[in-house]
N, C-alpha and C positions, 0 to 999 in steps of 0.2 A: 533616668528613664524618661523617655518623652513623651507628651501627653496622648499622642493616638496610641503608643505601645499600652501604657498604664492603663486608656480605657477599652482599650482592647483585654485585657488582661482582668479588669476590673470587671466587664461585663459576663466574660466566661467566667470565673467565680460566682458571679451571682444567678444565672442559666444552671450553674452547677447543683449550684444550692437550692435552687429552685426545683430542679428535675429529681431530686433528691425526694423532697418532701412533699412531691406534688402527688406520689404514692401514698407516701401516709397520711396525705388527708385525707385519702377518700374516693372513691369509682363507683362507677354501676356495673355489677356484676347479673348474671343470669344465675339460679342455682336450682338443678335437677334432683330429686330425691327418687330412688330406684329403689323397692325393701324387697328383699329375698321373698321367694315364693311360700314360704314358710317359717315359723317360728325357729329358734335353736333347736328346741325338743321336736321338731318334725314336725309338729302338730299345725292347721290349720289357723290365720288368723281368727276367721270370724267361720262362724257354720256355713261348711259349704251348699252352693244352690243348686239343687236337684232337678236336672234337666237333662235327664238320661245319661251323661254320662261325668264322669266325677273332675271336678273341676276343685282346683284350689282358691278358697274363697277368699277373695282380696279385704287388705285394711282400710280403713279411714281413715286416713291419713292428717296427723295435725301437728305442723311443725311449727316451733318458735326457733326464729335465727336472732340472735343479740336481743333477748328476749327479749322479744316481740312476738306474737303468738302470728301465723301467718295461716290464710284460708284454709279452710277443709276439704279434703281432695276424697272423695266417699268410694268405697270399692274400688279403690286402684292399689293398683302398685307402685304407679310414677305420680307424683306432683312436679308442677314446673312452677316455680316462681322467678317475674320478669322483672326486670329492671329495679335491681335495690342498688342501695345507695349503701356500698359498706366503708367503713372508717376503719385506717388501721389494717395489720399483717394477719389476722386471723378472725375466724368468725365460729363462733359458738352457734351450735346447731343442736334442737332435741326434738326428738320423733317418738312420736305414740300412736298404738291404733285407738283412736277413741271408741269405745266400746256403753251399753249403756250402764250397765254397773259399777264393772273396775273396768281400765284401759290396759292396754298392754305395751308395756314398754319395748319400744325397736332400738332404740341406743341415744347416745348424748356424748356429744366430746367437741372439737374443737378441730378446726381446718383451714390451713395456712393459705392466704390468700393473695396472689391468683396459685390457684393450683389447678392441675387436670381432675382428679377426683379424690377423695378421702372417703375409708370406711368410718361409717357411725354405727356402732353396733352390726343390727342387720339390714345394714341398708350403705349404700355408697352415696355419697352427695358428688353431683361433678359442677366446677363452681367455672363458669367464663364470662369475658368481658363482653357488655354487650355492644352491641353494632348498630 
């Protein structure tokens, strides 16, 4: 083999290997947390607020992604958290409505990463790259 074919050959292998692994170390992802408008059992998060007419009353939202506990999103439905830094094919996600007694559990599991969105529990995470 002569020496431009070889590093010809030689540098696609290592480009290869490179593009390979250049996923698994790690991206900046965006990830959206949406929770259902209500509980499994129908029931309201949190006491709804009485302003004439009935309104389902949103959680406070407090999720840990690769535990790491991540901001408190208070009376929503949606959190957006921006530009994280994940490592690796999947990302552990657990959502609670913080509450001041007991909290209520929205779900926990795990979502393959880049994906368009995964259910956690009651709520969808949609996870993309960011820009």
């Amino acid at each position: 083999m002569n020496n431009l074919l070889r590093a010809v050959v030689i540098g696609s292998a290592v480009f290869a290997l490179y593009s390979q692994n250049a996923y698994a170390a790690g991206g900046c992802y965006n990830i959206k947390v949406t929770v259902d408008q209500s509980k499994l059992n129908g029931k309201d998060w949190d006491p709804p607020v009485l302003d004439g007419n009935m309104v389902h009353a949103a959680p406070d939202i407090v999720t840990t992604i690769n535990h790491r506990r991540m901001r408190r999103c208070q009376d929503s439905f949606t959190c957006v958290y921006r530009r994280l830094y994940l490592e690796g094919t999947t990302v552990a996600i657990s959502i609670v409505d913080k509450d001041v007694l007991f909290d209520d559990p929205i779900g926990f599991g795990e979502c393959n990463v880049p994906s368009a969105s995964c259910q956690i529990g009651s709520a969808k995470a949609q996870i993309t790259p960011c820009r």
